[in-house]
N, C-alpha and C positions, 0 to 999 in steps of 0.2 A: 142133317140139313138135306134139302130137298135140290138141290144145286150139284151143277158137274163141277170137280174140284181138281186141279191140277193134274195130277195123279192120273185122273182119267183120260187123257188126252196124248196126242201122239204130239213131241215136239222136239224131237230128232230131227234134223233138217231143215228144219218148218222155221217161218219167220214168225216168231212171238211178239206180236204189238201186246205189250204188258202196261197196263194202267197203274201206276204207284202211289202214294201221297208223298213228294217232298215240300209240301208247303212248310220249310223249316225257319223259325228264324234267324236273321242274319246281322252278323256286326261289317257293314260294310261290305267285303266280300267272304267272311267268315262267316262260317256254319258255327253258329253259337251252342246249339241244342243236336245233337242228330239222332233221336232217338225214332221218329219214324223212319229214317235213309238203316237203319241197325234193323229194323223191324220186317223191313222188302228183303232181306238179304237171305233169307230161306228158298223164298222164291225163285230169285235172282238166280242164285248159286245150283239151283236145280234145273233150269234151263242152261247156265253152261252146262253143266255136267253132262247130260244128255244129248247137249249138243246142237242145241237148238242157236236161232238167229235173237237176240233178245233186245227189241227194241222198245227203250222204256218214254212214257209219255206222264208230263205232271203239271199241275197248275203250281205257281206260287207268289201268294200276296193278291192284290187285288187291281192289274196293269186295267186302267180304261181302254179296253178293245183295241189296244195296240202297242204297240214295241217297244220296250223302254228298260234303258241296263238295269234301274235299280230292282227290277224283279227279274233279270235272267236266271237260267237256273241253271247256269254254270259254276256257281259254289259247289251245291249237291249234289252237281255229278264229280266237280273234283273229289269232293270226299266220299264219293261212294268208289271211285277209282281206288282213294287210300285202303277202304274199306276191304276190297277184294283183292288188290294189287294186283290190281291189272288195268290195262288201258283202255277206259271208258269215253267212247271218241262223242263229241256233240254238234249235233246238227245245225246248220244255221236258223233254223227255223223249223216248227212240226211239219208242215208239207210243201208240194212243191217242188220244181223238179232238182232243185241241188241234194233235197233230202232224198230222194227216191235216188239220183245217182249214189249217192253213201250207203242205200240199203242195199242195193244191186252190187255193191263190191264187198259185201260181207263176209266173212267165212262162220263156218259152223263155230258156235262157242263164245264172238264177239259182243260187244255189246256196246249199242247206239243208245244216246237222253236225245230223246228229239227237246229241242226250245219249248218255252211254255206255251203251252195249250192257250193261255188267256190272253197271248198278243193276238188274237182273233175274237172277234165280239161274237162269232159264230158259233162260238167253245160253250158261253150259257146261255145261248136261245138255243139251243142244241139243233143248227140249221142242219136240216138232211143231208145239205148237197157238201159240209165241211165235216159233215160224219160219214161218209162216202168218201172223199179224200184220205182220210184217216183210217178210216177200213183197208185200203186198198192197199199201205203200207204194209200188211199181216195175211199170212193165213190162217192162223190161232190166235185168239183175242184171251188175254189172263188178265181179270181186275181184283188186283192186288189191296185198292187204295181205299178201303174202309172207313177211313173218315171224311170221302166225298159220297159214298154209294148213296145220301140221302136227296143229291144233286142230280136232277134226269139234265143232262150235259150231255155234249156230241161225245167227249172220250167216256162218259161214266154207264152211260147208257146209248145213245145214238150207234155206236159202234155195235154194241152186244147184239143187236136187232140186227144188222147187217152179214156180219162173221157168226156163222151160227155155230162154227166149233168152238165155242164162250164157254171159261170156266173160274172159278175162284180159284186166288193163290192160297198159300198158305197164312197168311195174316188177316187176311179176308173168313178162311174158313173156321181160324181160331174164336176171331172175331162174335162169329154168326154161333157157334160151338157153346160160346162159354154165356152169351147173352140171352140164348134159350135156356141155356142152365138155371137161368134167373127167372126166366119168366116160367122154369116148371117147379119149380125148388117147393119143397112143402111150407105149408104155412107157417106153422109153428117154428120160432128161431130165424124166420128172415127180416135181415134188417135192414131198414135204408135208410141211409144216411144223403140228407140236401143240405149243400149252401149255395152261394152264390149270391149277386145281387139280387133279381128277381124273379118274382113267383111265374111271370108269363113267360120265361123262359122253361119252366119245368110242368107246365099247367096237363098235358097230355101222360107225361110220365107218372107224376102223382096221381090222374084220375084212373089208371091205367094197374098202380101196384097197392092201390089204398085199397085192396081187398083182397090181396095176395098176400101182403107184408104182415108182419105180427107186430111188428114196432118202422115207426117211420122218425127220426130223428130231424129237425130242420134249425139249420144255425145260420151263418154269414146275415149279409143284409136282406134276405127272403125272409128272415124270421120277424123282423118288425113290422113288416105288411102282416104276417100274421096278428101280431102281437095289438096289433092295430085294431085288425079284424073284432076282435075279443074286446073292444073297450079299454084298451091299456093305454096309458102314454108312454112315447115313444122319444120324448124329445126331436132331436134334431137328427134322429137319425131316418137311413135310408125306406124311403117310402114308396113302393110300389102301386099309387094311386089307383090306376088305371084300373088293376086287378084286384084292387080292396073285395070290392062283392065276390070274385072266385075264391079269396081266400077265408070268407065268411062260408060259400057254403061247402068247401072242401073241409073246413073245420065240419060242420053238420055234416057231412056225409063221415066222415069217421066216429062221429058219436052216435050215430044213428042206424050203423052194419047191423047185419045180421051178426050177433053175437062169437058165431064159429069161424065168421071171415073178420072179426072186427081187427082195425088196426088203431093200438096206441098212438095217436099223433102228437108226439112231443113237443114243446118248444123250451126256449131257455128260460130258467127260474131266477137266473142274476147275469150279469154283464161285466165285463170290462170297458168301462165310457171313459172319453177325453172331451177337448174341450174341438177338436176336430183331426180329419185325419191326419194330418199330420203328427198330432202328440199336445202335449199342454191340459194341464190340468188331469190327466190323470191318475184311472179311481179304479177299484170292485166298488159292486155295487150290490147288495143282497137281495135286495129287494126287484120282483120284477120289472117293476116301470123301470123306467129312465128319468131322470131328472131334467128338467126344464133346462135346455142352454146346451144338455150334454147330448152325444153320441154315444149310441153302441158301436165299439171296436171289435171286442171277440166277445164271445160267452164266457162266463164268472167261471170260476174253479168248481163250484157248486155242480152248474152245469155240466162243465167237463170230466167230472169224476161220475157222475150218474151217467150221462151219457155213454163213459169210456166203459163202466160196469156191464150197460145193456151189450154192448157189441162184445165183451168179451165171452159172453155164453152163446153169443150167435150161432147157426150153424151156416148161412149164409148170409152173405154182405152185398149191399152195392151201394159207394158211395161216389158220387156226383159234389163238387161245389165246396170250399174251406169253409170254414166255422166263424173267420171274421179276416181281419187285411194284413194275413198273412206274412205278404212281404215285407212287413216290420216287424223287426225283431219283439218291440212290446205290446205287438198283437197278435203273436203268431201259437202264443203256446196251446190253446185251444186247439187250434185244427193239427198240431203236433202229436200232443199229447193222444186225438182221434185216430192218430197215422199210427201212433205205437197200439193202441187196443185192438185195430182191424187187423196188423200183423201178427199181434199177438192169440186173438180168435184163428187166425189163421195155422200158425204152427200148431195150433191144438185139434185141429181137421177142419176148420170150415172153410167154405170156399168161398171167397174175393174175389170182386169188380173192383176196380176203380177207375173212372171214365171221368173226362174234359179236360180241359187244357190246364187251368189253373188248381185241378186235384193232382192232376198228375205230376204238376210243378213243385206245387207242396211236399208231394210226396217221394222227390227224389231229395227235394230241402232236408225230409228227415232223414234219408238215406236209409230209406225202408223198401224200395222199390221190390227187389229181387226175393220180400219176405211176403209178396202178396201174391194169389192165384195167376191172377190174369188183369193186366194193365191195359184198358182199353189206350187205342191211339184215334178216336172218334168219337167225340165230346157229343156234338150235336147229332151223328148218325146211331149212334149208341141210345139219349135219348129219345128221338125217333121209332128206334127199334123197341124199346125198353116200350115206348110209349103205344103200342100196335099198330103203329104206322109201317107200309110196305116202302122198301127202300128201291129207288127206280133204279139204282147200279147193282141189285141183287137177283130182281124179278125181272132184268133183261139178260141175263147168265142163262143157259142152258141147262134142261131141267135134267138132273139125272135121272138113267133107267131104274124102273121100279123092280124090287129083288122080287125073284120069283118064290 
Protein backbone atom coordinates (compact mmCIF):
# COMPACT_ATOMS: atom_id res chain seq x y z
CA UNK A 1 0.00 0.00 0.00
CA UNK A 2 0.83 3.26 -0.82
CA UNK A 3 -0.14 4.91 2.63
CA UNK A 4 2.03 5.91 5.83
CA UNK A 5 1.03 3.04 8.29
CA UNK A 6 1.48 3.27 12.05
CA UNK A 7 4.87 1.88 12.34
CA UNK A 8 5.96 4.90 10.58
CA UNK A 9 5.25 7.58 12.79
CA UNK A 10 6.65 9.02 16.02
CA UNK A 11 3.93 8.45 18.83
CA UNK A 12 6.03 8.48 22.03
CA UNK A 13 4.72 11.51 23.79
CA UNK A 14 2.58 12.51 21.06
CA UNK A 15 -1.30 12.85 21.44
CA UNK A 16 -2.80 10.17 19.04
CA UNK A 17 -6.33 11.25 17.89
CA UNK A 18 -7.00 7.65 16.62
CA UNK A 19 -10.26 6.99 14.44
CA UNK A 20 -11.69 3.32 15.33
CA UNK A 21 -14.99 1.66 14.28
CA UNK A 22 -17.12 0.77 17.43
CA UNK A 23 -20.42 1.03 15.61
CA UNK A 24 -21.15 -2.21 17.76
CA UNK A 25 -24.30 -3.64 18.41
CA UNK A 26 -26.04 -3.24 21.65
CA UNK A 27 -28.56 -4.96 24.07
CA UNK A 28 -29.44 -2.03 26.06
CA UNK A 29 -26.25 -1.00 27.60
CA UNK A 30 -24.58 -4.36 26.53
CA UNK A 31 -21.99 -4.92 23.87
CA UNK A 32 -23.70 -7.82 22.30
CA UNK A 33 -21.11 -8.35 19.32
CA UNK A 34 -17.53 -6.92 20.09
CA UNK A 35 -15.66 -8.12 17.27
CA UNK A 36 -14.69 -4.77 15.84
CA UNK A 37 -13.67 -3.14 19.76
CA UNK A 38 -11.12 -7.03 19.54
CA UNK A 39 -10.20 -5.80 16.12
CA UNK A 40 -8.69 -1.81 17.15
CA UNK A 41 -6.89 -3.55 19.83
CA UNK A 42 -3.47 -3.93 17.90
CA UNK A 43 -3.52 -0.59 17.46
CA UNK A 44 -4.60 0.50 20.65
CA UNK A 45 -2.08 -1.54 22.57
CA UNK A 46 0.74 -0.12 20.30
CA UNK A 47 0.29 3.31 21.26
CA UNK A 48 0.34 2.47 24.92
CA UNK A 49 3.15 0.62 24.52
CA UNK A 50 5.17 3.23 23.10
CA UNK A 51 3.74 5.65 25.10
CA UNK A 52 1.87 7.64 23.39
CA UNK A 53 -1.56 9.91 24.56
CA UNK A 54 -4.28 7.64 22.72
CA UNK A 55 -7.33 9.40 22.21
CA UNK A 56 -9.98 7.36 20.53
CA UNK A 57 -12.88 8.91 18.47
CA UNK A 58 -16.12 6.65 16.85
CA UNK A 59 -19.46 7.03 15.51
CA UNK A 60 -22.27 4.53 16.60
CA UNK A 61 -25.80 3.98 15.34
CA UNK A 62 -27.32 6.63 13.58
CA UNK A 63 -28.07 9.86 16.57
CA UNK A 64 -30.08 12.65 14.27
CA UNK A 65 -27.23 15.37 14.70
CA UNK A 66 -27.50 15.38 18.23
CA UNK A 67 -27.18 13.83 21.75
CA UNK A 68 -29.06 11.06 22.70
CA UNK A 69 -27.99 7.95 25.47
CA UNK A 70 -29.48 5.33 23.26
CA UNK A 71 -26.34 5.65 20.96
CA UNK A 72 -23.65 6.86 23.52
CA UNK A 73 -20.76 5.06 23.22
CA UNK A 74 -20.08 4.40 26.72
CA UNK A 75 -20.87 0.47 26.26
CA UNK A 76 -17.64 0.22 24.06
CA UNK A 77 -15.52 1.97 25.83
CA UNK A 78 -16.41 -0.04 28.94
CA UNK A 79 -15.66 -3.03 27.14
CA UNK A 80 -12.80 -2.05 25.60
CA UNK A 81 -11.53 -0.97 29.25
CA UNK A 82 -12.37 -5.02 29.97
CA UNK A 83 -10.49 -5.70 27.03
CA UNK A 84 -7.13 -4.09 27.96
CA UNK A 85 -7.65 -3.88 31.78
CA UNK A 86 -7.06 -0.87 32.11
CA UNK A 87 -8.99 2.45 32.76
CA UNK A 88 -10.46 3.88 29.61
CA UNK A 89 -11.79 7.30 31.00
CA UNK A 90 -14.67 9.01 28.58
CA UNK A 91 -15.19 12.25 27.53
CA UNK A 92 -18.33 14.15 27.96
CA UNK A 93 -18.65 14.84 24.54
CA UNK A 94 -15.90 14.75 21.30
CA UNK A 95 -15.00 18.51 21.61
CA UNK A 96 -15.09 21.31 23.52
CA UNK A 97 -13.51 22.75 26.40
CA UNK A 98 -14.36 20.05 29.12
CA UNK A 99 -12.85 17.44 26.52
CA UNK A 100 -9.60 19.36 25.89
CA UNK A 101 -9.30 19.96 29.90
CA UNK A 102 -9.27 15.82 30.04
CA UNK A 103 -6.71 15.73 27.13
CA UNK A 104 -4.34 18.36 28.88
CA UNK A 105 -4.20 16.12 31.99
CA UNK A 106 -3.19 12.98 30.34
CA UNK A 107 -0.25 11.00 30.96
CA UNK A 108 1.87 9.19 28.47
CA UNK A 109 0.19 5.65 27.94
CA UNK A 110 -3.70 6.70 29.00
CA UNK A 111 -6.35 6.36 27.04
CA UNK A 112 -9.52 8.84 26.32
CA UNK A 113 -13.22 7.42 23.92
CA UNK A 114 -14.18 10.90 23.11
CA UNK A 115 -18.39 10.65 22.82
CA UNK A 116 -19.79 9.98 19.55
CA UNK A 117 -18.71 11.73 16.70
CA UNK A 118 -22.57 11.89 15.36
CA UNK A 119 -23.97 13.99 18.28
CA UNK A 120 -22.77 16.61 15.83
CA UNK A 121 -24.46 17.01 12.29
CA UNK A 122 -21.10 18.44 11.51
CA UNK A 123 -19.46 14.85 11.75
CA UNK A 124 -21.26 13.77 7.98
CA UNK A 125 -21.37 16.99 6.21
CA UNK A 126 -17.71 16.85 7.08
CA UNK A 127 -17.90 20.76 8.20
CA UNK A 128 -14.27 22.21 8.09
CA UNK A 129 -14.64 24.33 10.95
CA UNK A 130 -15.76 20.69 13.43
CA UNK A 131 -12.72 18.96 11.56
CA UNK A 132 -10.51 21.64 12.95
CA UNK A 133 -11.86 21.19 16.40
CA UNK A 134 -11.24 17.62 16.22
CA UNK A 135 -7.72 18.15 14.66
CA UNK A 136 -6.64 20.30 17.28
CA UNK A 137 -7.37 17.47 19.97
CA UNK A 138 -4.06 15.39 18.28
CA UNK A 139 -0.82 15.77 17.04
CA UNK A 140 -0.70 12.42 15.15
CA UNK A 141 -4.03 11.55 13.49
CA UNK A 142 -4.20 7.18 13.11
CA UNK A 143 -7.54 5.97 11.22
CA UNK A 144 -7.87 2.75 12.35
CA UNK A 145 -11.74 2.43 11.36
CA UNK A 146 -11.94 0.65 8.12
CA UNK A 147 -15.32 0.13 7.85
CA UNK A 148 -16.16 4.09 7.71
CA UNK A 149 -12.94 4.93 5.25
CA UNK A 150 -15.73 4.86 2.49
CA UNK A 151 -17.33 7.96 4.47
CA UNK A 152 -15.50 11.55 3.58
CA UNK A 153 -16.75 12.64 7.34
CA UNK A 154 -14.82 15.45 9.48
CA UNK A 155 -13.28 12.33 11.72
CA UNK A 156 -12.65 9.80 8.61
CA UNK A 157 -11.33 12.38 6.36
CA UNK A 158 -11.67 16.14 7.29
CA UNK A 159 -9.15 15.59 10.02
CA UNK A 160 -6.34 13.51 7.77
CA UNK A 161 -6.27 16.82 5.54
CA UNK A 162 -5.49 18.89 8.47
CA UNK A 163 -2.95 16.75 10.84
CA UNK A 164 -0.57 15.87 8.09
CA UNK A 165 1.31 13.41 10.30
CA UNK A 166 -1.84 10.79 9.14
CA UNK A 167 -1.25 7.20 9.12
CA UNK A 168 -3.13 3.71 8.86
CA UNK A 169 -3.43 1.42 11.92
CA UNK A 170 -3.14 -1.89 11.96
CA UNK A 171 -6.70 -3.09 10.90
CA UNK A 172 -6.94 -0.54 8.53
CA UNK A 173 -3.52 -1.79 6.86
CA UNK A 174 -4.65 -5.32 7.07
CA UNK A 175 -7.68 -4.25 5.62
CA UNK A 176 -6.24 -2.47 2.47
CA UNK A 177 -3.33 -5.69 2.35
CA UNK A 178 -5.54 -8.50 1.99
CA UNK A 179 -8.35 -6.62 -0.48
CA UNK A 180 -5.56 -5.94 -2.96
CA UNK A 181 -4.72 -9.44 -2.57
CA UNK A 182 -8.13 -9.82 -4.38
CA UNK A 183 -8.10 -7.57 -6.71
CA UNK A 184 -4.40 -8.95 -8.07
CA UNK A 185 -5.09 -12.62 -7.43
CA UNK A 186 -4.64 -14.54 -10.83
CA UNK A 187 -7.58 -15.51 -12.71
CA UNK A 188 -7.67 -18.91 -12.80
CA UNK A 189 -9.31 -20.44 -9.32
CA UNK A 190 -10.67 -17.04 -7.98
CA UNK A 191 -13.86 -17.30 -6.77
CA UNK A 192 -16.71 -15.13 -5.56
CA UNK A 193 -19.12 -15.79 -3.83
CA UNK A 194 -22.54 -12.95 -3.64
CA UNK A 195 -25.71 -13.00 -1.64
CA UNK A 196 -27.54 -10.68 -0.03
CA UNK A 197 -30.79 -9.01 -0.92
CA UNK A 198 -29.83 -6.95 -3.64
CA UNK A 199 -28.27 -6.74 -6.95
CA UNK A 200 -27.80 -2.58 -6.49
CA UNK A 201 -26.23 -3.16 -3.63
CA UNK A 202 -23.22 -5.07 -5.14
CA UNK A 203 -23.69 -3.55 -8.94
CA UNK A 204 -19.95 -1.82 -8.90
CA UNK A 205 -18.27 -4.77 -7.21
CA UNK A 206 -19.57 -7.44 -9.82
CA UNK A 207 -18.87 -4.98 -12.90
CA UNK A 208 -15.47 -4.39 -11.33
CA UNK A 209 -14.41 -8.54 -10.72
CA UNK A 210 -16.56 -10.09 -13.58
CA UNK A 211 -13.38 -10.11 -15.51
CA UNK A 212 -10.91 -11.03 -12.89
CA UNK A 213 -12.91 -13.86 -11.33
CA UNK A 214 -12.98 -17.40 -12.88
CA UNK A 215 -16.28 -18.34 -11.21
CA UNK A 216 -18.69 -15.71 -9.64
CA UNK A 217 -21.30 -17.73 -7.37
CA UNK A 218 -24.58 -15.64 -6.70
CA UNK A 219 -27.40 -17.04 -4.02
CA UNK A 220 -29.55 -15.19 -1.13
CA UNK A 221 -32.40 -12.98 -2.53
CA UNK A 222 -29.85 -11.14 -5.33
CA UNK A 223 -30.23 -14.32 -7.17
CA UNK A 224 -33.94 -14.00 -8.16
CA UNK A 225 -33.47 -10.62 -9.68
CA UNK A 226 -31.08 -12.55 -11.67
CA UNK A 227 -33.16 -15.42 -12.15
CA UNK A 228 -35.80 -13.05 -13.37
CA UNK A 229 -33.44 -11.43 -15.59
CA UNK A 230 -33.28 -14.94 -17.62
CA UNK A 231 -37.04 -15.35 -18.07
CA UNK A 232 -37.54 -17.62 -15.03
CA UNK A 233 -40.28 -17.53 -12.60
CA UNK A 234 -39.66 -16.57 -9.57
CA UNK A 235 -42.73 -16.76 -7.63
CA UNK A 236 -43.07 -14.62 -4.67
CA UNK A 237 -39.82 -14.17 -4.02
CA UNK A 238 -37.47 -11.31 -3.40
CA UNK A 239 -37.33 -9.03 -6.55
CA UNK A 240 -34.80 -6.45 -7.11
CA UNK A 241 -37.13 -4.37 -9.70
CA UNK A 242 -35.36 -1.50 -10.16
CA UNK A 243 -32.11 -3.30 -11.29
CA UNK A 244 -33.75 -5.96 -13.45
CA UNK A 245 -32.00 -4.39 -16.75
CA UNK A 246 -28.45 -4.32 -14.83
CA UNK A 247 -28.84 -7.79 -14.00
CA UNK A 248 -29.95 -8.65 -17.62
CA UNK A 249 -26.75 -7.05 -19.01
CA UNK A 250 -24.30 -8.17 -16.18
CA UNK A 251 -25.75 -11.64 -17.28
CA UNK A 252 -24.35 -10.52 -21.10
CA UNK A 253 -21.42 -9.28 -20.25
CA UNK A 254 -20.24 -12.61 -18.57
CA UNK A 255 -21.38 -14.61 -21.57
CA UNK A 256 -19.88 -12.39 -23.89
CA UNK A 257 -15.87 -11.84 -22.18
CA UNK A 258 -13.22 -12.34 -23.92
CA UNK A 259 -12.83 -16.05 -23.50
CA UNK A 260 -9.33 -15.74 -21.32
CA UNK A 261 -11.07 -13.32 -18.79
CA UNK A 262 -14.43 -14.96 -19.11
CA UNK A 263 -16.18 -15.55 -15.79
CA UNK A 264 -18.75 -18.50 -14.99
CA UNK A 265 -21.77 -16.53 -13.61
CA UNK A 266 -23.48 -19.14 -11.66
CA UNK A 267 -26.83 -18.93 -10.25
CA UNK A 268 -28.88 -21.56 -8.23
CA UNK A 269 -30.40 -24.71 -10.12
CA UNK A 270 -32.97 -25.54 -7.26
CA UNK A 271 -34.24 -23.95 -4.11
CA UNK A 272 -35.39 -24.37 -0.72
CA UNK A 273 -39.18 -22.38 -0.93
CA UNK A 274 -41.82 -21.98 1.92
CA UNK A 275 -44.81 -20.52 1.87
CA UNK A 276 -43.05 -17.13 3.27
CA UNK A 277 -40.36 -16.14 5.54
CA UNK A 278 -41.43 -17.09 8.30
CA UNK A 279 -41.67 -21.02 7.44
CA UNK A 280 -45.13 -22.91 6.31
CA UNK A 281 -45.25 -25.04 3.53
CA UNK A 282 -42.03 -26.02 3.18
CA UNK A 283 -40.18 -27.66 0.22
CA UNK A 284 -36.82 -28.53 -2.17
CA UNK A 285 -37.61 -27.77 -5.09
CA UNK A 286 -35.40 -29.39 -8.18
CA UNK A 287 -36.44 -27.67 -10.52
CA UNK A 288 -35.31 -23.94 -11.20
CA UNK A 289 -38.23 -21.81 -11.32
CA UNK A 290 -40.13 -21.31 -8.17
CA UNK A 291 -43.61 -22.26 -7.90
CA UNK A 292 -46.49 -19.82 -8.00
CA UNK A 293 -47.45 -18.79 -4.29
CA UNK A 294 -43.83 -19.83 -3.18
CA UNK A 295 -40.64 -18.18 -1.95
CA UNK A 296 -37.01 -18.99 -2.37
CA UNK A 297 -35.49 -19.28 1.21
CA UNK A 298 -32.07 -20.70 0.65
CA UNK A 299 -30.62 -22.56 -2.38
CA UNK A 300 -31.61 -26.58 -2.87
CA UNK A 301 -28.82 -29.13 -1.93
CA UNK A 302 -28.25 -29.48 -5.52
CA UNK A 303 -27.09 -26.06 -5.54
CA UNK A 304 -25.05 -26.28 -2.48
CA UNK A 305 -23.11 -29.07 -3.21
CA UNK A 306 -21.97 -27.78 -6.71
CA UNK A 307 -21.48 -24.67 -5.46
CA UNK A 308 -19.54 -25.96 -2.26
CA UNK A 309 -17.43 -28.30 -4.92
CA UNK A 310 -16.35 -25.07 -7.04
CA UNK A 311 -15.01 -23.16 -3.88
CA UNK A 312 -13.35 -26.19 -2.63
CA UNK A 313 -10.55 -26.12 -5.52
CA UNK A 314 -10.41 -22.41 -5.41
CA UNK A 315 -7.32 -20.72 -4.92
CA UNK A 316 -8.86 -17.54 -3.77
CA UNK A 317 -12.19 -16.57 -2.34
CA UNK A 318 -14.21 -13.53 -1.68
CA UNK A 319 -17.44 -13.99 -0.33
CA UNK A 320 -19.89 -11.02 0.38
CA UNK A 321 -23.80 -11.83 1.40
CA UNK A 322 -25.50 -15.56 2.83
CA UNK A 323 -27.10 -17.87 0.29
CA UNK A 324 -30.60 -17.43 1.67
CA UNK A 325 -32.35 -16.24 5.68
CA UNK A 326 -29.84 -17.57 7.39
CA UNK A 327 -31.09 -16.65 10.81
CA UNK A 328 -33.50 -19.55 10.55
CA UNK A 329 -32.49 -22.50 11.51
CA UNK A 330 -34.53 -24.07 8.26
CA UNK A 331 -32.85 -21.77 6.00
CA UNK A 332 -29.61 -21.59 7.06
CA UNK A 333 -27.85 -24.86 5.74
CA UNK A 334 -26.99 -23.31 2.37
CA UNK A 335 -24.92 -20.56 3.41
CA UNK A 336 -23.39 -23.07 6.30
CA UNK A 337 -22.60 -25.58 4.41
CA UNK A 338 -20.69 -22.46 1.86
CA UNK A 339 -18.91 -21.34 5.38
CA UNK A 340 -17.46 -25.08 5.66
CA UNK A 341 -16.09 -25.18 1.71
CA UNK A 342 -14.50 -21.56 2.00
CA UNK A 343 -12.69 -22.90 5.29
CA UNK A 344 -12.18 -25.74 4.04
CA UNK A 345 -10.31 -24.31 0.42
CA UNK A 346 -8.81 -22.42 2.85
CA UNK A 347 -6.88 -25.07 5.06
CA UNK A 348 -5.67 -26.39 1.77
CA UNK A 349 -3.76 -22.93 0.82
CA UNK A 350 -6.12 -20.63 -0.58
CA UNK A 351 -6.67 -17.39 0.58
CA UNK A 352 -10.14 -15.96 2.09
CA UNK A 353 -12.08 -12.68 2.24
CA UNK A 354 -15.09 -12.61 3.97
CA UNK A 355 -16.74 -9.14 4.09
CA UNK A 356 -20.34 -7.52 5.52
CA UNK A 357 -22.02 -7.75 8.29
CA UNK A 358 -24.51 -10.46 7.71
CA UNK A 359 -21.33 -12.84 6.10
CA UNK A 360 -19.64 -12.18 8.82
CA UNK A 361 -22.47 -13.15 11.22
CA UNK A 362 -23.17 -16.27 9.56
CA UNK A 363 -19.88 -17.08 9.72
CA UNK A 364 -19.23 -16.86 13.39
CA UNK A 365 -23.01 -18.86 13.36
CA UNK A 366 -20.78 -21.66 11.96
CA UNK A 367 -17.93 -21.17 14.04
CA UNK A 368 -15.52 -21.01 11.22
CA UNK A 369 -14.42 -17.71 11.72
CA UNK A 370 -10.73 -18.20 13.02
CA UNK A 371 -10.57 -21.14 9.85
CA UNK A 372 -10.66 -18.22 7.25
CA UNK A 373 -7.70 -15.82 5.91
CA UNK A 374 -8.75 -12.62 6.63
CA UNK A 375 -12.36 -11.46 7.91
CA UNK A 376 -13.12 -8.16 6.57
CA UNK A 377 -14.79 -5.66 9.49
CA UNK A 378 -16.25 -3.32 6.46
CA UNK A 379 -18.98 -4.65 4.42
CA UNK A 380 -19.85 -1.66 2.46
CA UNK A 381 -15.94 -0.06 2.32
CA UNK A 382 -14.57 -3.43 1.38
CA UNK A 383 -17.24 -3.37 -1.55
CA UNK A 384 -16.21 -0.08 -2.51
CA UNK A 385 -12.72 -0.88 -2.55
CA UNK A 386 -13.32 -4.29 -4.19
CA UNK A 387 -15.52 -2.32 -6.56
CA UNK A 388 -12.41 0.44 -7.65
CA UNK A 389 -13.84 3.14 -5.99
CA UNK A 390 -11.20 5.32 -3.91
CA UNK A 391 -12.05 5.47 -0.35
CA UNK A 392 -11.93 9.27 1.14
CA UNK A 393 -10.62 7.89 4.76
CA UNK A 394 -7.64 6.18 2.71
CA UNK A 395 -6.63 8.79 0.11
CA UNK A 396 -6.73 11.58 2.87
CA UNK A 397 -3.77 9.30 4.96
CA UNK A 398 -0.50 10.45 4.30
CA UNK A 399 1.40 9.14 1.40
CA UNK A 400 4.24 7.09 2.22
CA UNK A 401 7.97 7.79 1.07
CA UNK A 402 8.66 6.03 -2.19
CA UNK A 403 11.75 3.30 -1.62
CA UNK A 404 14.70 4.31 -3.18
Amino acid sequence: MDRMTIDGVELSGKRVLTRVDFNVPLDGEQVTDDTRIRAALPTIQKIIQVGGKCILMSHLGRPKGGSDPKYSIKPAAQRLSELLNLDVKIAPDCVGVEVQAMIDTMQNGEVLMLENVRFHAEEEKNDPAFAAQLAALGEVYINDAFGAAHRAHASTAGVAKILKNSAAGYLMKAELESLSRLLNAAHEGFVVILGGAKVGDKITVIHNLITRASDMLIGGGMAYTFLKARGLDIGKSLLDAEHLNIAYNILQVAENTNPRKRCRLLLPTDHIVADNINGGGIEATMDVKIPSGKLGADIGPNTTSYFASIIRQAKTIFWNGPMGIFEKDQFAKGTMEIARAVADATARGAFSVVGGGDSVAALAQSGLSDKISHVSTGGGAALEFLGGIDLPGVEALAKAPKKP
